[in-house]
C-alpha positions in Angstrom: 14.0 -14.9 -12.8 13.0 -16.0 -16.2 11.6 -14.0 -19.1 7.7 -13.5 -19.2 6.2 -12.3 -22.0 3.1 -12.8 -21.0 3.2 -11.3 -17.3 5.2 -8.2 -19.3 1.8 -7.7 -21.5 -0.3 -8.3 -18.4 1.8 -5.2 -16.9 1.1 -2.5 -20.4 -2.4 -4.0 -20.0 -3.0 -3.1 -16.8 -1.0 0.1 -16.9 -3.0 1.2 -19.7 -6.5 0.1 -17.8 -5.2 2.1 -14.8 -4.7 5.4 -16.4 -7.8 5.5 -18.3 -9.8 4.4 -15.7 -8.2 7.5 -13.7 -8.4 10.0 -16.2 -11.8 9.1 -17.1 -13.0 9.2 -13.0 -11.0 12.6 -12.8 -12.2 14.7 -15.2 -15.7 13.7 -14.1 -15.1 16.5 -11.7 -15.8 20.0 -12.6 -13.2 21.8 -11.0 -10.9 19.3 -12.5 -12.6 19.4 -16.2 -11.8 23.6 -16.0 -8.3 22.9 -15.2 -7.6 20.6 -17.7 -9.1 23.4 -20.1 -7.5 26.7 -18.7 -3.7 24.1 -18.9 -5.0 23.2 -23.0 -5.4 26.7 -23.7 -2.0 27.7 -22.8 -0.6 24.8 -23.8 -2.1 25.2 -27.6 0.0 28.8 -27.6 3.4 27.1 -26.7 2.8 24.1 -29.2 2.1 26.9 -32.2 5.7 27.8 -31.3 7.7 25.3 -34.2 10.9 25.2 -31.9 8.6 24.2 -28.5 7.0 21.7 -30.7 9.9 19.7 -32.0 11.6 19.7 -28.7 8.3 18.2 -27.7 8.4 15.4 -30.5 11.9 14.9 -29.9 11.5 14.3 -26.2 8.3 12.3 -27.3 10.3 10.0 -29.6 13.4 9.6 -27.3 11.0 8.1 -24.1 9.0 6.2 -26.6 12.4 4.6 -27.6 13.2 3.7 -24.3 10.7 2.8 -22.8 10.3 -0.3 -25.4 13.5 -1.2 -25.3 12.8 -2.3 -21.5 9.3 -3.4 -21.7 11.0 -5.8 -24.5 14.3 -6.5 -23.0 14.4 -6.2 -19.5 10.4 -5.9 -17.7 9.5 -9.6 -18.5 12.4 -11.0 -16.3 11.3 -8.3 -13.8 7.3 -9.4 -13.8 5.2 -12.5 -12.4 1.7 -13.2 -11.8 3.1 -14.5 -8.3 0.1 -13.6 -6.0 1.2 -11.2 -2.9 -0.4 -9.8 -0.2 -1.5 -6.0 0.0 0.9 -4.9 2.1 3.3 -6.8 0.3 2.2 -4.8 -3.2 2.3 -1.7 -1.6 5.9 -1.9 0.2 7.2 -3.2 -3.7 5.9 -0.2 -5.3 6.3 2.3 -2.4 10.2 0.7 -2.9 10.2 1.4 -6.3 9.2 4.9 -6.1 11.7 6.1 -2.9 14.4 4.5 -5.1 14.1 6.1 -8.0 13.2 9.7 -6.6 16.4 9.0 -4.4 18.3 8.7 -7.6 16.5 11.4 -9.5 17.2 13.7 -6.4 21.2 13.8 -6.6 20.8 13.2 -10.1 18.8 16.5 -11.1 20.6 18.8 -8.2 23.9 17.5 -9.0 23.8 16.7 -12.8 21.0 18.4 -14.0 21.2 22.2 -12.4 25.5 21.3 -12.1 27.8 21.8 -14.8 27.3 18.5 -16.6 23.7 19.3 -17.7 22.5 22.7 -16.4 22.7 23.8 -20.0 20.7 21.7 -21.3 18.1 21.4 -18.5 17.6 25.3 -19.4 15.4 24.2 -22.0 13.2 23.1 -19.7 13.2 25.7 -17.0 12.3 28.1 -19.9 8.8 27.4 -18.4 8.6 30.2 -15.4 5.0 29.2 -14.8 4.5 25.5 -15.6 1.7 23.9 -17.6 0.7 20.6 -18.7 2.9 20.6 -21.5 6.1 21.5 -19.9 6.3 18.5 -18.3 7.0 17.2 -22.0 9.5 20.1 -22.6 12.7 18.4 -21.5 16.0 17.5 -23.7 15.9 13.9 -25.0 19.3 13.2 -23.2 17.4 14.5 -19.8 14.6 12.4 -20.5 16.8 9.0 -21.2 18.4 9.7 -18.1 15.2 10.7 -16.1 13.3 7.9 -17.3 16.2 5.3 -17.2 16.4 6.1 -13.6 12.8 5.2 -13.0 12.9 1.8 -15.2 16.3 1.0 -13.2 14.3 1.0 -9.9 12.4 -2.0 -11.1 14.8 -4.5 -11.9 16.9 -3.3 -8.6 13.7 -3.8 -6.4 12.9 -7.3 -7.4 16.9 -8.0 -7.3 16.9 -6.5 -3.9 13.3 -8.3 -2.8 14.9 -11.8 -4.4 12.6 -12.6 -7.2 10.1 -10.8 -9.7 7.5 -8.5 -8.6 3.6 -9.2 -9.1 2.4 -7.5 -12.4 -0.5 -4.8 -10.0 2.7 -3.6 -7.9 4.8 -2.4 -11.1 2.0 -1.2 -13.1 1.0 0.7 -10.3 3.9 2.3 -9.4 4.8 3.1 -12.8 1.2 4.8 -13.3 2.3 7.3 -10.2 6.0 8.2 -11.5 4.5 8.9 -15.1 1.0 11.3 -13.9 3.1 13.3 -10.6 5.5 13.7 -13.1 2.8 15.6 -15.0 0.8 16.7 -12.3 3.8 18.3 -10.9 3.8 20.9 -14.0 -0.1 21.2 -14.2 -1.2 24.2 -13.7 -3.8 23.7 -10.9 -5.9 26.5 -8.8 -8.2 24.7 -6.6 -10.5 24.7 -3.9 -8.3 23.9 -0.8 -10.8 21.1 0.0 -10.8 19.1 -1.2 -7.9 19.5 -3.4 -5.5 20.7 -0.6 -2.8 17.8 -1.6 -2.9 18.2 -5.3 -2.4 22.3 -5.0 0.7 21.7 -2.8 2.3 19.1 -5.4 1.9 21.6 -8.1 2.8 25.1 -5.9 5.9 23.0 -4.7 7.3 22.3 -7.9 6.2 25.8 -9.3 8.8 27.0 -6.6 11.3 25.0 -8.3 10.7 26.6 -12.2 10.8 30.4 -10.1 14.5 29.7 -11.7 17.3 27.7 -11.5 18.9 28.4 -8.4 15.7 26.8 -6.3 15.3 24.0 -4.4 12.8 21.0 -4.5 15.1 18.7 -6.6 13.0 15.2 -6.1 9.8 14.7 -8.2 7.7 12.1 -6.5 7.9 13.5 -2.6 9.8 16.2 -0.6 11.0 14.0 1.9 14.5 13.6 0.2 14.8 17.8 0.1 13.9 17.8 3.8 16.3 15.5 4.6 19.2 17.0 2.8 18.3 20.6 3.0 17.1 21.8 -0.1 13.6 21.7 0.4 11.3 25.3 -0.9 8.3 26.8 0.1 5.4 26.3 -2.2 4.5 29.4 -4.4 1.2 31.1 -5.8 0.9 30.0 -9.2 -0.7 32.8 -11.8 -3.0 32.2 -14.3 -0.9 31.0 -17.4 
Protein backbone atom coordinates (compact mmCIF):
# COMPACT_ATOMS: atom_id res chain seq x y z
CA UNK A 1 0.00 0.00 0.00
CA UNK A 2 1.33 3.44 -0.83
CA UNK A 3 0.14 6.82 0.42
CA UNK A 4 -2.72 8.62 -1.62
CA UNK A 5 -3.38 11.89 -1.05
CA UNK A 6 -5.62 12.13 -3.48
CA UNK A 7 -7.95 8.94 -2.95
CA UNK A 8 -7.74 10.24 0.99
CA UNK A 9 -9.43 13.74 -0.25
CA UNK A 10 -11.73 11.71 -2.58
CA UNK A 11 -12.80 9.87 0.81
CA UNK A 12 -13.64 13.56 3.08
CA UNK A 13 -15.19 14.51 -0.18
CA UNK A 14 -17.47 11.93 -0.50
CA UNK A 15 -18.04 11.55 3.19
CA UNK A 16 -19.01 15.06 3.33
CA UNK A 17 -21.40 14.61 0.03
CA UNK A 18 -22.98 11.64 1.86
CA UNK A 19 -24.02 13.21 4.99
CA UNK A 20 -25.47 16.17 3.50
CA UNK A 21 -27.11 14.53 1.01
CA UNK A 22 -28.79 12.47 3.98
CA UNK A 23 -29.52 15.09 6.23
CA UNK A 24 -30.92 17.12 3.67
CA UNK A 25 -33.39 13.95 2.31
CA UNK A 26 -34.23 13.28 6.04
CA UNK A 27 -35.41 16.20 7.38
CA UNK A 28 -37.59 16.55 4.27
CA UNK A 29 -39.92 14.38 6.39
CA UNK A 30 -42.15 15.89 8.87
CA UNK A 31 -42.19 13.59 11.51
CA UNK A 32 -38.40 13.75 11.28
CA UNK A 33 -38.29 17.82 10.97
CA UNK A 34 -40.43 17.75 14.66
CA UNK A 35 -37.90 15.48 16.18
CA UNK A 36 -35.03 17.24 15.17
CA UNK A 37 -36.83 20.36 16.92
CA UNK A 38 -38.43 18.75 20.16
CA UNK A 39 -34.09 17.12 20.46
CA UNK A 40 -32.86 21.31 19.75
CA UNK A 41 -35.01 22.42 22.36
CA UNK A 42 -33.71 20.31 25.01
CA UNK A 43 -30.54 20.36 23.82
CA UNK A 44 -30.39 24.45 23.90
CA UNK A 45 -31.16 24.04 27.95
CA UNK A 46 -28.20 21.67 28.57
CA UNK A 47 -25.71 23.73 26.33
CA UNK A 48 -26.82 27.08 28.56
CA UNK A 49 -25.27 24.96 31.33
CA UNK A 50 -21.25 26.48 31.14
CA UNK A 51 -19.88 23.03 32.57
CA UNK A 52 -22.13 20.79 29.79
CA UNK A 53 -20.79 23.20 27.27
CA UNK A 54 -17.06 22.97 27.77
CA UNK A 55 -17.15 19.27 28.16
CA UNK A 56 -18.90 19.51 24.81
CA UNK A 57 -16.00 21.74 23.24
CA UNK A 58 -13.52 19.64 24.89
CA UNK A 59 -14.85 16.49 23.52
CA UNK A 60 -15.31 18.49 20.17
CA UNK A 61 -11.65 19.51 20.03
CA UNK A 62 -10.16 16.17 21.18
CA UNK A 63 -12.13 14.10 18.06
CA UNK A 64 -11.36 16.93 15.76
CA UNK A 65 -7.60 16.24 16.76
CA UNK A 66 -7.76 12.86 16.03
CA UNK A 67 -9.48 12.40 13.51
CA UNK A 68 -6.88 14.62 11.34
CA UNK A 69 -4.15 13.09 12.59
CA UNK A 70 -5.44 9.78 10.61
CA UNK A 71 -7.01 11.32 7.63
CA UNK A 72 -3.28 12.83 7.34
CA UNK A 73 -1.17 10.14 8.59
CA UNK A 74 -2.64 6.93 8.23
CA UNK A 75 -6.26 6.96 5.70
CA UNK A 76 -4.23 7.65 2.46
CA UNK A 77 -2.18 4.29 2.67
CA UNK A 78 -5.67 2.77 3.64
CA UNK A 79 -7.59 4.32 0.37
CA UNK A 80 -7.68 3.57 -3.58
CA UNK A 81 -9.86 4.37 -6.34
CA UNK A 82 -9.35 0.49 -7.11
CA UNK A 83 -12.88 -0.34 -8.63
CA UNK A 84 -14.85 -3.28 -6.72
CA UNK A 85 -17.82 -4.95 -7.10
CA UNK A 86 -21.09 -4.19 -4.82
CA UNK A 87 -20.91 -7.00 -2.97
CA UNK A 88 -17.39 -6.56 -2.56
CA UNK A 89 -18.06 -2.72 -1.08
CA UNK A 90 -20.55 -3.85 1.11
CA UNK A 91 -18.57 -6.96 2.79
CA UNK A 92 -15.48 -4.14 3.30
CA UNK A 93 -17.60 -1.84 5.15
CA UNK A 94 -19.98 -4.33 6.76
CA UNK A 95 -16.21 -5.66 7.99
CA UNK A 96 -15.25 -2.54 9.12
CA UNK A 97 -18.22 -1.84 11.24
CA UNK A 98 -18.51 -5.71 13.11
CA UNK A 99 -14.85 -4.96 13.83
CA UNK A 100 -14.93 -2.04 15.42
CA UNK A 101 -18.30 -2.58 17.43
CA UNK A 102 -16.56 -5.93 18.41
CA UNK A 103 -13.83 -3.83 19.99
CA UNK A 104 -16.07 -1.09 21.30
CA UNK A 105 -18.18 -3.87 22.95
CA UNK A 106 -15.45 -5.32 25.45
CA UNK A 107 -14.05 -2.06 25.40
CA UNK A 108 -17.04 0.02 26.92
CA UNK A 109 -18.33 -3.13 29.24
CA UNK A 110 -15.00 -3.90 30.41
CA UNK A 111 -13.10 -0.43 30.42
CA UNK A 112 -15.65 1.92 30.24
CA UNK A 113 -18.41 0.87 33.00
CA UNK A 114 -15.14 -1.30 34.87
CA UNK A 115 -12.80 0.25 37.17
CA UNK A 116 -10.33 1.71 34.61
CA UNK A 117 -12.90 4.33 33.22
CA UNK A 118 -16.32 3.95 34.89
CA UNK A 119 -15.51 7.28 36.51
CA UNK A 120 -15.03 9.01 33.91
CA UNK A 121 -17.74 7.51 31.60
CA UNK A 122 -20.10 9.01 34.48
CA UNK A 123 -19.98 12.16 32.80
CA UNK A 124 -21.67 10.79 30.12
CA UNK A 125 -24.31 8.61 31.64
CA UNK A 126 -25.35 11.90 33.56
CA UNK A 127 -27.82 11.85 30.56
CA UNK A 128 -30.94 9.57 32.07
CA UNK A 129 -32.92 10.43 29.03
CA UNK A 130 -30.63 10.95 26.05
CA UNK A 131 -30.84 13.73 23.39
CA UNK A 132 -28.94 14.73 20.44
CA UNK A 133 -26.45 16.34 22.33
CA UNK A 134 -25.42 13.74 24.66
CA UNK A 135 -23.99 11.83 22.16
CA UNK A 136 -21.35 14.82 22.27
CA UNK A 137 -21.19 14.63 26.13
CA UNK A 138 -18.37 12.14 26.57
CA UNK A 139 -14.72 12.69 28.20
CA UNK A 140 -12.03 13.44 25.63
CA UNK A 141 -9.95 10.42 26.87
CA UNK A 142 -13.38 8.25 26.06
CA UNK A 143 -13.70 9.83 22.83
CA UNK A 144 -9.79 9.14 21.73
CA UNK A 145 -10.39 5.80 22.65
CA UNK A 146 -13.98 5.37 21.13
CA UNK A 147 -13.07 6.94 18.04
CA UNK A 148 -9.47 5.36 17.73
CA UNK A 149 -11.20 2.08 17.86
CA UNK A 150 -13.31 2.93 14.83
CA UNK A 151 -10.28 4.52 12.73
CA UNK A 152 -8.20 1.23 13.76
CA UNK A 153 -10.81 -0.97 11.96
CA UNK A 154 -9.84 0.54 8.77
CA UNK A 155 -6.33 0.05 8.43
CA UNK A 156 -6.92 -3.67 9.99
CA UNK A 157 -9.56 -4.40 7.26
CA UNK A 158 -7.53 -3.52 4.24
CA UNK A 159 -4.49 -5.31 6.17
CA UNK A 160 -6.70 -8.28 6.70
CA UNK A 161 -8.45 -8.00 2.90
CA UNK A 162 -4.56 -7.60 1.43
CA UNK A 163 -4.55 -4.21 -0.03
CA UNK A 164 -6.43 -0.71 0.22
CA UNK A 165 -10.09 -0.42 0.24
CA UNK A 166 -12.05 1.63 -2.59
CA UNK A 167 -12.67 5.24 -1.37
CA UNK A 168 -17.30 4.55 -1.51
CA UNK A 169 -16.60 1.49 1.01
CA UNK A 170 -14.70 3.68 3.75
CA UNK A 171 -16.66 6.78 3.37
CA UNK A 172 -19.59 4.82 3.77
CA UNK A 173 -18.92 2.97 6.58
CA UNK A 174 -17.57 5.81 8.34
CA UNK A 175 -20.86 7.86 7.59
CA UNK A 176 -22.81 4.90 9.60
CA UNK A 177 -20.35 4.65 12.78
CA UNK A 178 -20.47 8.63 13.05
CA UNK A 179 -24.81 9.29 12.56
CA UNK A 180 -25.90 5.63 14.74
CA UNK A 181 -23.52 6.97 17.06
CA UNK A 182 -25.85 9.95 17.18
CA UNK A 183 -28.91 8.47 16.37
CA UNK A 184 -28.40 6.19 19.10
CA UNK A 185 -28.89 9.29 21.70
CA UNK A 186 -31.61 11.07 19.66
CA UNK A 187 -34.49 11.37 21.17
CA UNK A 188 -36.94 9.88 18.67
CA UNK A 189 -40.94 9.08 19.17
CA UNK A 190 -42.22 7.93 15.98
CA UNK A 191 -44.86 6.40 14.15
CA UNK A 192 -44.01 2.56 14.28
CA UNK A 193 -44.27 2.54 10.47
CA UNK A 194 -42.60 3.47 9.11
CA UNK A 195 -40.04 4.24 11.59
CA UNK A 196 -40.21 0.92 13.55
CA UNK A 197 -36.18 0.36 13.13
CA UNK A 198 -35.08 3.78 13.97
CA UNK A 199 -37.39 3.81 17.44
CA UNK A 200 -35.82 0.46 18.44
CA UNK A 201 -32.11 1.89 17.86
CA UNK A 202 -32.86 4.80 20.00
CA UNK A 203 -35.25 2.84 22.85
CA UNK A 204 -32.32 0.21 22.99
CA UNK A 205 -29.70 2.43 23.85
CA UNK A 206 -32.13 4.54 26.06
CA UNK A 207 -32.16 1.18 28.14
CA UNK A 208 -28.47 1.49 28.41
CA UNK A 209 -28.45 5.45 29.99
CA UNK A 210 -31.54 3.93 32.57
CA UNK A 211 -27.96 3.72 34.62
CA UNK A 212 -24.88 2.27 34.68
CA UNK A 213 -25.41 -1.17 35.67
CA UNK A 214 -27.44 -1.89 32.13
CA UNK A 215 -26.70 -3.83 29.40
CA UNK A 216 -26.46 -3.05 25.53
CA UNK A 217 -22.65 -2.27 25.52
CA UNK A 218 -22.12 -2.27 21.48
CA UNK A 219 -23.14 0.82 19.53
CA UNK A 220 -23.60 -0.09 15.88
CA UNK A 221 -25.84 -3.54 16.40
CA UNK A 222 -26.97 -5.86 19.28
CA UNK A 223 -25.73 -8.91 17.87
CA UNK A 224 -22.43 -8.86 20.01
CA UNK A 225 -24.84 -8.40 23.46
CA UNK A 226 -26.90 -11.31 22.28
CA UNK A 227 -24.17 -13.32 21.77
CA UNK A 228 -22.38 -12.65 25.03
CA UNK A 229 -25.31 -12.13 27.25
CA UNK A 230 -25.69 -8.71 28.01
CA UNK A 231 -28.23 -7.70 25.66
CA UNK A 232 -31.60 -5.20 27.32
CA UNK A 233 -34.91 -4.70 26.46
CA UNK A 234 -35.71 -1.50 24.74
CA UNK A 235 -37.34 1.24 26.98
CA UNK A 236 -40.15 4.01 26.53
CA UNK A 237 -38.40 7.12 26.14
CA UNK A 238 -40.23 10.37 27.77
CA UNK A 239 -40.45 13.59 26.37
CA UNK A 240 -37.12 15.39 27.26
Amino acid sequence: MHYDWLAALAFFATLTALTLAGSFLAFRVPALQRMRELNREADERKLARERFREAVKSNNRAGLILNWAFYIAVLPFCVSFEARPLWRHAVDAAAVLLVFDFFYYWTHRYVFHGKPMRKQHALHHQARTPTYVDALYVHPLETIIGLGLFLFSIPLVAWIGGGPLNVFSAAFATLVFTQVNTINHTYVNLPRFPFKTLDYVTSVHAAHHVDMNQGNFATLTMIYDWMFGSLEKPVSRPVP
